[in-house]
Structures are given as C-alpha cells and as structure tokens.
C-alpha positions as CSV (number, residue, x, y, z in Angstrom):
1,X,117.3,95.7,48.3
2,X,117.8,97.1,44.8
3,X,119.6,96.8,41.1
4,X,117.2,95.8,38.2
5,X,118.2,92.8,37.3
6,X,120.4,90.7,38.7
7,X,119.3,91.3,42.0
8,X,120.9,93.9,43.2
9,X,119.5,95.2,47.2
10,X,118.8,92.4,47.7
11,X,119.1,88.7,47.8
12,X,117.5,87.8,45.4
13,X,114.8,86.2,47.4
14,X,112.8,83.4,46.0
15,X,108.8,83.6,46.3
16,X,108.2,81.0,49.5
17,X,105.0,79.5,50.7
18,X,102.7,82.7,51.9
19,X,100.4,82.2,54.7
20,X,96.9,81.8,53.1
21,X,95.8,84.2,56.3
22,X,97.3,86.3,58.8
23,X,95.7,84.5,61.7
24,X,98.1,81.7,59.7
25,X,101.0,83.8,60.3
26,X,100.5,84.7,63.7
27,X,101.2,81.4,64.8
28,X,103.9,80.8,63.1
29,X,107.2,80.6,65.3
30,X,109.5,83.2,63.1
31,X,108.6,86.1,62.0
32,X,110.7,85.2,58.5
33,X,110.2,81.5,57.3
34,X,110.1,78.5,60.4
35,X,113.0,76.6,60.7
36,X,114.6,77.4,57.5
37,X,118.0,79.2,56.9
38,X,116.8,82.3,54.6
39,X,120.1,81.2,52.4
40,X,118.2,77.7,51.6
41,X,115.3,80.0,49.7
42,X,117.6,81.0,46.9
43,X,118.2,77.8,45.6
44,X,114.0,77.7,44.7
45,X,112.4,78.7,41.8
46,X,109.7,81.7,41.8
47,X,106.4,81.3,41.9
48,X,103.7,84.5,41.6
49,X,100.6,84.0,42.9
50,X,97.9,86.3,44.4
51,X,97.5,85.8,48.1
52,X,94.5,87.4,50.3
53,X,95.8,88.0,53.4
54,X,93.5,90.3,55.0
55,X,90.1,91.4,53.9
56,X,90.6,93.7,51.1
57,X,93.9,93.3,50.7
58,X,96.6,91.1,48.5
59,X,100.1,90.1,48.3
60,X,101.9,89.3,45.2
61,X,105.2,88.3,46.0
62,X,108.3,87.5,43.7
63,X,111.5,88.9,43.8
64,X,110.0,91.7,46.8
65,X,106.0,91.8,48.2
66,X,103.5,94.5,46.2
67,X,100.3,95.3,48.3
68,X,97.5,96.3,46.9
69,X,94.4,97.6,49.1
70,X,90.6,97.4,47.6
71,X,88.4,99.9,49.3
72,X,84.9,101.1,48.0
73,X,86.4,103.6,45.8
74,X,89.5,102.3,44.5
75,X,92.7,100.5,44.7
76,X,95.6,101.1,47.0
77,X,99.4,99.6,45.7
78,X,102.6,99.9,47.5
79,X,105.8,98.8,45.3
80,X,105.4,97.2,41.9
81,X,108.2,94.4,42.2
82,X,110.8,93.7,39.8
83,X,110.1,94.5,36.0
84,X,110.3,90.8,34.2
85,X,108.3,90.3,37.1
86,X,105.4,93.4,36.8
87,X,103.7,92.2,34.0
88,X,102.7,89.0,35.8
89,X,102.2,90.6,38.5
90,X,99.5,92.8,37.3
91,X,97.8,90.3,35.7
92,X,97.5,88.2,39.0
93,X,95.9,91.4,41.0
94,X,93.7,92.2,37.9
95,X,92.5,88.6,38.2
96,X,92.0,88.8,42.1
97,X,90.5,92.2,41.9
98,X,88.8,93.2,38.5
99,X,87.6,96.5,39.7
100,X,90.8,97.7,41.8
101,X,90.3,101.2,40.2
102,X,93.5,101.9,40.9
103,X,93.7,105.9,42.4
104,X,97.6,105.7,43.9
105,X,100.8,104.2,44.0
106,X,103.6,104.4,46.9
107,X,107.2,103.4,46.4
108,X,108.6,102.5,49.5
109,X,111.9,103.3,48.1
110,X,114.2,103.3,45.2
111,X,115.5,100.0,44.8
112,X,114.5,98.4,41.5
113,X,113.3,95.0,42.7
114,X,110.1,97.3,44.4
115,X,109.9,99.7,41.8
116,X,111.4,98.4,38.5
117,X,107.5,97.2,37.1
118,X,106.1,101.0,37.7
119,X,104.8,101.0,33.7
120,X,103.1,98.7,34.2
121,X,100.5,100.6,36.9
122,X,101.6,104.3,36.2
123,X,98.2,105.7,34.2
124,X,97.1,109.6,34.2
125,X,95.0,110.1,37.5
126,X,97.3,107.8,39.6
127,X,99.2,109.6,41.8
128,X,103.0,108.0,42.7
129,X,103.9,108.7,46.1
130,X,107.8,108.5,47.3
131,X,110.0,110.0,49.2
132,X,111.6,113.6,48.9
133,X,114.9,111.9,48.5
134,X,113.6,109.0,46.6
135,X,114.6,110.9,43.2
136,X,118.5,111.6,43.6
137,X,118.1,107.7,45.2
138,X,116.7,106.7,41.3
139,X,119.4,108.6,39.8
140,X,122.1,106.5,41.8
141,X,120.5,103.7,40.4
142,X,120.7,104.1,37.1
143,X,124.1,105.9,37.0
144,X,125.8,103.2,38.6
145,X,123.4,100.3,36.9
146,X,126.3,97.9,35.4
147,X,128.9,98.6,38.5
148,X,126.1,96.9,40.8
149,X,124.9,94.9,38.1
150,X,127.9,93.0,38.1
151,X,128.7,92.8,41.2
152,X,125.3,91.5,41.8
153,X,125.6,89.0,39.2
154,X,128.5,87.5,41.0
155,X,126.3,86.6,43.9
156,X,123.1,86.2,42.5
157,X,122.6,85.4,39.1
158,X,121.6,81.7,39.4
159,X,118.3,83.0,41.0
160,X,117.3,85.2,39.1
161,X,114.2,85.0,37.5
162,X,114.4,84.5,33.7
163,X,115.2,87.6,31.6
164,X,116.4,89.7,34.4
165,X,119.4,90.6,33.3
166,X,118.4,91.3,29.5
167,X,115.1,93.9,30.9
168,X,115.2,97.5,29.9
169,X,117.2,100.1,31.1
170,X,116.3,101.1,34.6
171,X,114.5,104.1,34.1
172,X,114.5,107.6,35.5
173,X,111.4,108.2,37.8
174,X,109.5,111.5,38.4
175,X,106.8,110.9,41.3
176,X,104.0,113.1,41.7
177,X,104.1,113.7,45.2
178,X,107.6,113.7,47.7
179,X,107.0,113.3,50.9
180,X,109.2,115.0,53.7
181,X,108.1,113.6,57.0
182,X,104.2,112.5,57.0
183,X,101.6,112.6,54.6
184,X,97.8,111.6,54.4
185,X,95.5,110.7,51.8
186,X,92.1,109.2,51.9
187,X,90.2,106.2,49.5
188,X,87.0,104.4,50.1
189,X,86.8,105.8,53.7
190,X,90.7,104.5,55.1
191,X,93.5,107.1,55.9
192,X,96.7,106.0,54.5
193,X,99.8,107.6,56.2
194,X,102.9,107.9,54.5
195,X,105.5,108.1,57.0
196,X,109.2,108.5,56.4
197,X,111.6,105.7,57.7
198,X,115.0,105.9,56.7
199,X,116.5,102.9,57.9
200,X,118.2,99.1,56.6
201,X,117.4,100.3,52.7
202,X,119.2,103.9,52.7
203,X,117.6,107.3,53.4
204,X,114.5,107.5,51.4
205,X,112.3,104.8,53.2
206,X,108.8,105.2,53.4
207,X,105.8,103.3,55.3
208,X,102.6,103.3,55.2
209,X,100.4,102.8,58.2
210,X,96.6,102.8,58.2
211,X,95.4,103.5,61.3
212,X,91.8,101.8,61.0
213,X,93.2,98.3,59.8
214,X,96.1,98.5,62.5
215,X,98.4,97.5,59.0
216,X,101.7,98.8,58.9
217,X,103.6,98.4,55.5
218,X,107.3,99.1,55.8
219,X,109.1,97.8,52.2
220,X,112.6,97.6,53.3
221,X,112.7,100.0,56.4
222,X,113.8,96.8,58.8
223,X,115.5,95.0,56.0
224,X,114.6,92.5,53.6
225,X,114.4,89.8,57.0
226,X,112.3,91.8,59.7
227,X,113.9,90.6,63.1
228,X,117.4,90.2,62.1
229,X,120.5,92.6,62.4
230,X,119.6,95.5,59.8
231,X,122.3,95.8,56.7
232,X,124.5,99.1,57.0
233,X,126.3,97.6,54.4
234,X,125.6,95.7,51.2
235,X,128.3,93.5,49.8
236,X,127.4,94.5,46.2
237,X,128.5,98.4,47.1
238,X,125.7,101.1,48.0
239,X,125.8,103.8,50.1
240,X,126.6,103.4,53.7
241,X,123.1,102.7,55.8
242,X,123.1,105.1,59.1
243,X,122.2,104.2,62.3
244,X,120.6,107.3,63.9
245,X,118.4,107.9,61.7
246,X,117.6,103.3,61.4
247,X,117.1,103.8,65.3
248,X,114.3,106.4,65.3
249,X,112.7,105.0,62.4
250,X,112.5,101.8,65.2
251,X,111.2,103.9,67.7
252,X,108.5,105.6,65.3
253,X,107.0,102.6,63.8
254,X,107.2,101.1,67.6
255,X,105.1,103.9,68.3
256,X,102.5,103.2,66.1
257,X,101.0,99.9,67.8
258,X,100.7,98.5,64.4
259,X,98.5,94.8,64.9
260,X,100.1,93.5,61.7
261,X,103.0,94.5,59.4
262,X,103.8,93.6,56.0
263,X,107.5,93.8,54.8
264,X,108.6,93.9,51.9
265,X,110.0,90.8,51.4
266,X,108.2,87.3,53.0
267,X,105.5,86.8,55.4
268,X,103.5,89.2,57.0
269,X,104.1,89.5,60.9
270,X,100.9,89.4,62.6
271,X,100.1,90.2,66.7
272,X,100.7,94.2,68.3
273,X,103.0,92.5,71.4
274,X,105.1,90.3,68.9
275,X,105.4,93.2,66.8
276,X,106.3,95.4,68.8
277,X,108.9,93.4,70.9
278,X,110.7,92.9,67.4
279,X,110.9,96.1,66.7
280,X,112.1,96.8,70.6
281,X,114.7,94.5,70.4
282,X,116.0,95.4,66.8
283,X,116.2,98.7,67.7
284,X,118.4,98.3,71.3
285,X,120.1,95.8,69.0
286,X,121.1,98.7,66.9
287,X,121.9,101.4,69.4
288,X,124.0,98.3,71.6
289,X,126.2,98.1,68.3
290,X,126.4,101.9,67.5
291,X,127.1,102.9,71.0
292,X,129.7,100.0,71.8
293,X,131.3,101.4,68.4
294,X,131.5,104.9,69.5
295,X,133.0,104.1,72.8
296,X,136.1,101.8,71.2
297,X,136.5,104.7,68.8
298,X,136.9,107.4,71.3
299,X,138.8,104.4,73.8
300,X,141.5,104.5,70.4
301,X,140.7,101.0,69.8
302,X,141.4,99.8,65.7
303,X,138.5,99.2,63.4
304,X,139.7,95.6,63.4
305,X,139.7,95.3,67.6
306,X,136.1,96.4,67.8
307,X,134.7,94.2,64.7
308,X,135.9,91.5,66.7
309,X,135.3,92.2,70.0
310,X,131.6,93.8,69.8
311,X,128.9,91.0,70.0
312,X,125.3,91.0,71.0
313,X,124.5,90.6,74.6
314,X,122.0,87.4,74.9
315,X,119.1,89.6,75.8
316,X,119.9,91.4,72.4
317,X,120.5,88.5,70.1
318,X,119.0,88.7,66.8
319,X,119.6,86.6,63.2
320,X,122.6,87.6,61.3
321,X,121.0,86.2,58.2
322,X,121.4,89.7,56.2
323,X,122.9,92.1,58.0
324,X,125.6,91.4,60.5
325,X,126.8,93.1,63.7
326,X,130.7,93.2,62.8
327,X,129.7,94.1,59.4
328,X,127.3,97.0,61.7
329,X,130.6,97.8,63.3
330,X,132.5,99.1,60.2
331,X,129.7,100.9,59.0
332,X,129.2,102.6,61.7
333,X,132.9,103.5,61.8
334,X,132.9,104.5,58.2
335,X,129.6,106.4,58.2
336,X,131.8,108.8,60.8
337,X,135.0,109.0,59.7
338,X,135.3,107.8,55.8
339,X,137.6,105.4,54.4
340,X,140.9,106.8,55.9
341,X,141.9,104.7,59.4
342,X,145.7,106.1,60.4
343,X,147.1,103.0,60.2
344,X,149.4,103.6,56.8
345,X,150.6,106.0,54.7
346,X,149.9,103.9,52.0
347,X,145.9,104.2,52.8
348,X,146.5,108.1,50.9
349,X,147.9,106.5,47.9
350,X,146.9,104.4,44.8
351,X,149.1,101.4,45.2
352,X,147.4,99.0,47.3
353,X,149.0,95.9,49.0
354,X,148.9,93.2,46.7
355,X,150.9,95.2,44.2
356,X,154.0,93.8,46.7
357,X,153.1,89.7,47.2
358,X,154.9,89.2,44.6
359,X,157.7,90.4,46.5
360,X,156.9,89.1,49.7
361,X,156.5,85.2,48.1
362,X,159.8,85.3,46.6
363,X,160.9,87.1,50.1
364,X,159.0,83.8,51.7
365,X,160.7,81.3,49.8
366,X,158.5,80.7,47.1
367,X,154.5,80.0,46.2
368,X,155.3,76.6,47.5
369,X,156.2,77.6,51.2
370,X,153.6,80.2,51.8
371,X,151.0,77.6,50.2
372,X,151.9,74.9,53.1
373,X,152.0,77.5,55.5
374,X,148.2,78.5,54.7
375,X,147.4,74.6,54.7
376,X,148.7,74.5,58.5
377,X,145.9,77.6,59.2
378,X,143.2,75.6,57.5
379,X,143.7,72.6,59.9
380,X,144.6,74.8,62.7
381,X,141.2,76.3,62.1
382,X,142.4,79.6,60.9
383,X,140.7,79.4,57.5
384,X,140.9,83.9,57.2
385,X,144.8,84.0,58.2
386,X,145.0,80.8,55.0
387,X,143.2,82.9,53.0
388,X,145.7,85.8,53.5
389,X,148.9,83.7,52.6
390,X,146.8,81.9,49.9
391,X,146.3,85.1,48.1
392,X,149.9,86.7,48.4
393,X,151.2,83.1,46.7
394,X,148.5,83.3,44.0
395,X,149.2,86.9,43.3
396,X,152.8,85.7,42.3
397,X,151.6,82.0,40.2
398,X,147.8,82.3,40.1
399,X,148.2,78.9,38.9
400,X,149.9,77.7,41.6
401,X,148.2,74.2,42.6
402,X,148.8,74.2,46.3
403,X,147.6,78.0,46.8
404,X,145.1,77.3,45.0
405,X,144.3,73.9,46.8
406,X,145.0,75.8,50.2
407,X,142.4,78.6,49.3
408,X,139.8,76.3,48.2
409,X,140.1,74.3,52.1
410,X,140.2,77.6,53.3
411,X,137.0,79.1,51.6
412,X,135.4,75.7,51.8
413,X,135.9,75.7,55.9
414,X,134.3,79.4,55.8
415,X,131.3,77.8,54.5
416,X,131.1,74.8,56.8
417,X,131.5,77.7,59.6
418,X,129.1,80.1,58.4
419,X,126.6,77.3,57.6
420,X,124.5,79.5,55.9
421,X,123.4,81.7,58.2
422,X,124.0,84.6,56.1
423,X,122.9,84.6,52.7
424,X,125.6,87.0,51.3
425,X,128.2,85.4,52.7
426,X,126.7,82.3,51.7
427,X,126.7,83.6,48.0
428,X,130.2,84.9,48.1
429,X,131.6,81.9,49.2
430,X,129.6,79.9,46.3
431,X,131.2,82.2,43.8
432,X,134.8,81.8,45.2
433,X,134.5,78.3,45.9
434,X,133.2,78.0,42.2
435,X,136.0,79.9,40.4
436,X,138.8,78.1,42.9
437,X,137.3,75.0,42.0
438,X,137.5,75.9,38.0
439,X,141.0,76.8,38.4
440,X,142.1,74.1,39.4
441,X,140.0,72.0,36.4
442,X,137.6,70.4,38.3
C-alpha cells in the first residue's frame, strides 16, 4: 500500500477488532475479517491499541500492522505505520514494553503507511533494514507525492485519520543495511531472516521469518488482504506489479512452513496447513491468470477479449476484494508489451478520444438522444456501454440533465453489482456517484 497521507497503497484500512491471541485467530473462518466485506471497514474510525499476540511479541495496528519482538536483549520492529500515526504508536509499545531496547528496524517496503513514522524509532545504534531496491522505491514516493496524493484523496480521504493529509513531507530514507536476497541477524538468542519477496506491493518486498517461533512477517508481499487476488495494479497509479517474480515469492514463503504469519494489514493467520494451502492456492491463482494471459496474447486475441473471458476456475477461486483477475489480465499484458495495443493510430498521438464527442453528439442527434439511448443500457442491464454514451453527451453539455441522470443510474447499478466486494471500486464509485449527484444539485 503506500502515499503519506491520504492513503495512498493502500486502502486506507481502518484498525478492526484484533484477535486478543493467535490460538483466537486460528479459529476464525477467514483468514481477513469473518463475514465482513473488507469495503465495510473504511467507513470505521481508527483505533490504536497494543495487542499481544504471541509471547513476546505485539501488534499495533492503524492505517498498516508494526510488529515489534521482545527478546532478552532487545527489541525487534518491522514497519513503523503511517506518520500522524507513529507517535501514538510508539507510545502504545513503550507502554506494553518499557524495556524493548530497541537494537533494529525492518521496512518491509517503501510505502509510506509502513514506513512514514521511521523518526519516530530511528536512534544511533539501530540498524534500518530494507531492501536493495527499497531506496530508488522511496525516491518514487516522494517525487511523485501530490500526483498520488490526489489521486488518493479522491478515493480515500474520508478515512483518513485526522491530520493526514497536512503531515510533513515524505522524507528521503537512507537505510543502513540493503538486502539483496537473504540476510541474518541475531537478538536475545532468535535468528531473524530477512528474505526478499517482491510481490502484490512492487519489487522491493521484504519478509522476515524466524525460524524458532515458526513467525513469518510478510508486510505487503501477498497484499494488503492475504488470500485474495494480489493487486498488479493500483487504481491510484504506481508502477505495474509483476507476476514472475509475485509467483516465486509464493513458492518461497510456501517453502518455509511458516506455523503463523503476520501481514501487514489485519489479523494474523495462524495454522502451517491453512497457511500454506493459502499461499498454494494464491499462487496457482496467479500463474492460472498469467499463463491464460500469455496464451490469448500469442492466440492474437485483444486486451479487451481476454479481460473478459479469463476467470478463475472453481478450484482456484479467491476474493477479488483488492486485487482483481481482469484487472491481473491487463497488467500482465502491459507489464509485457507497454501501453501501445495496435488497435489505432491514434494510440501514438496526443489527441485522445473524447477530444471528438463533441462531434459524435451533434453527429447523434443531440445530448438529448444519446442520453435516452444510455437510459435503455441502464435497464437493459448494460450499465458500462450507458456509461460510454453518458460521457460522449456530457463531454458536449456537461450540464446536460439526462446524461447526467443516465450516468448517475449507470454508476449507481455498478455499485449495486459490485456490492462491495472490492474496496477500490467501491471507493471510485462513491466519488463518481458523489460528484454526479452534486451536479445535478442534489
């Protein structure tokens, strides 16, 4: 997940109830939050609190989960959480753990809701572990910090905790140590391996397994919902998420037998067979998609064919709550071949379609007649092909009442469809229904 403020990587997840043990959590039926739509937590307020859930070991969570593991001669953390949030944060681990003698500090990776409250911890002696491209991964961040700041804003920003979007500047970080592959320390008697997972999050994922606890912590290397389709794409604009690379990070962690694993966002996942069946069937979930995308591509099948006709078989079915598999489908398309599809010669040029619907409307007899048309899509439940002709008559009256009305059914049907089983979506569609809705004075 990732941008400072207003959420950016990231739904901007809400703190839920955390099991007050992971013997809770193994019995729990999802390995995300029980019969709950993961769209229905961003309407709730934060709430930080310090939860033990292992011996020697605590969970603050707020916008993303920071770890922090007590041995006999110091303090463990992994990620720092969002910076309104790291102060509080601190305070609630200081109050758990008086002593933690804090000795090191690994960032899972560069997105600012896991790293943004580093001050807060960084202290001469502490070592900050990340990965080797975890620096040009900061950089990105701050460059482009008001591009995804906005764009976050438009999905996020009534869910954001107070002051987010009025923090400091996203800072430049230099860690101590880059890691390239794997890399062991030791404190109080426990080996802690840094391994590198590129996966849901971008390329410079890290996890960090300790072998005598059977505790893997992965921050965002399945995704901010473990179990569900990974992201390859973010709707607020980051780099493309690769699957090669997302696959054998599955198969790595797989390997580990990990007995408990503790994402970076929500509840930790507790039981080595429900573990690693999750990670099993994410990771065949993934390859099903990437290889079923190769295949059309080299069959000469469009972009458009294979985002609709590649689907999950049963066996491989997993949430679509974050990531989704059509959404999989261009990525994986893109990640190969860039932006350019042979399909126009206008694709090489800077004048993009609606620069014509202006043209077409008048062509189609008016605002007026290409508005009914989209109402007959809305009721003919074709709410995407409304959208289409809602947008071409708006382009020409953007205060055209009846596009406007036509758009508004159309975007409102999306929603009743999509029901909230992906929480981007599910934030787009507020926005859009919102401004629609404003529009038209209501």
């Amino acid at each position: 997940m990732g941008s400072r403020g207003v959420a950016s990587g990231w739904i901007v997840l809400a703190s839920v109830a955390l099991a007050a043990s992971i013997g809770a959590v193994a019995q729990a039926e999802s390995a995300a939050v029980p019969q709950e739509r993961v769209s229905e937590l961003l309407t709730r307020g934060a709430e930080l609190r310090a939860v033990p859930v292992a011996e020697n070991v605590w969970l603050v969570s707020g916008n993303s989960n920071a770890y922090l593991i007590r041995t006999a001669e110091g303090s463990v953390l992994i990620d720092t959480g969002l910076d309104v949030e790291a102060k509080q944060m601190r305070e609630l681990l200081l109050e758990a753990v008086p002593d933690l003698r804090l000795q090191a500090i690994v960032l899972t990776h560069a997105h600012p809701d896991h790293v943004g409250g580093l001050a807060q911890w960084k202290r001469d002696g502490v070592a900050v572990i990340a990965h080797r491209a975890f620096p040009e991964r900061n950089r990105d961040q701050v460059r482009l910090t008001p591009f995804r700041e906005s764009r976050a804003r438009v999905l996020w920003s009534g869910v954001m905790p107070e002051g987010a979007d009025a923090g400091a500047p996203y800072p430049e970080i230099t860690p101590d140590i880059l890691v390239d592959d794997d890399y062991s320390f030791y404190v109080g008697g426990l080996t802690f391996r840094v391994i590198a997972t590129p996966g849901a999050e971008g390329p410079d994922g890290l996890s960090v397994w300790v072998p005598k606890t059977g505790m893997l912590f992965t921050g965002d290397a399945l995704g901010p919902t473990v179990g569900s389709f990974p992201n390859l794409f973010t709707l607020r604009g980051e780099n493309l998420r690769l699957a090669i690379p997302l696959i054998e990070t599955l198969r790595r962690l797989r390997a580990l037998g990990a007995e408990t694993l503790l994402p970076g966002h929500f509840e930790p996942v507790a039981g080595k067979a429900r573990i690693a069946a999750m990670l099993e069937r994410t990771e065949r979930a993934v390859q099903y998609v990437h290889d079923a995308t190769v295949a059309g591509m080299n069959e000469g099948k469009s972009l458009w064919t294979l985002m609709d006709e590649i689907t999950l078989p049963p066996e491989l079915g997993v949430s679509e709550q974050y990531g989704r598999v059509a959404w999989g489908v261009r990525a994986i398309w893109e990640a190969y071949t860039g932006w350019f599809r042979y399909e126009s010669t206008t694709e090489l040029f800077s004048v993009p379609p609606h620069t014509v619907y202006a043209e077409l409307t008048e062509l189609a007899g008016g605002p007026e007649k290409l508005a009914e048309r989209a109402s007959v899509h809305v009721v003919a439940g074709e709410p995407l092909k409304a959208l289409h002709l809602a947008e071409v008559a708006l382009a020409a009256d953007p205060k055209h009442a009846g596009a406007l009305e036509a758009r508004l059914a159309a975007l409102q049907r999306l929603a009743e469809e999509d029901a909230g089983r992906n929480f981007q979506v599910a934030g787009w569609l507020r926005h859009r229904i919102a401004l629609t809705k404003e529009a038209l004075g209501r």
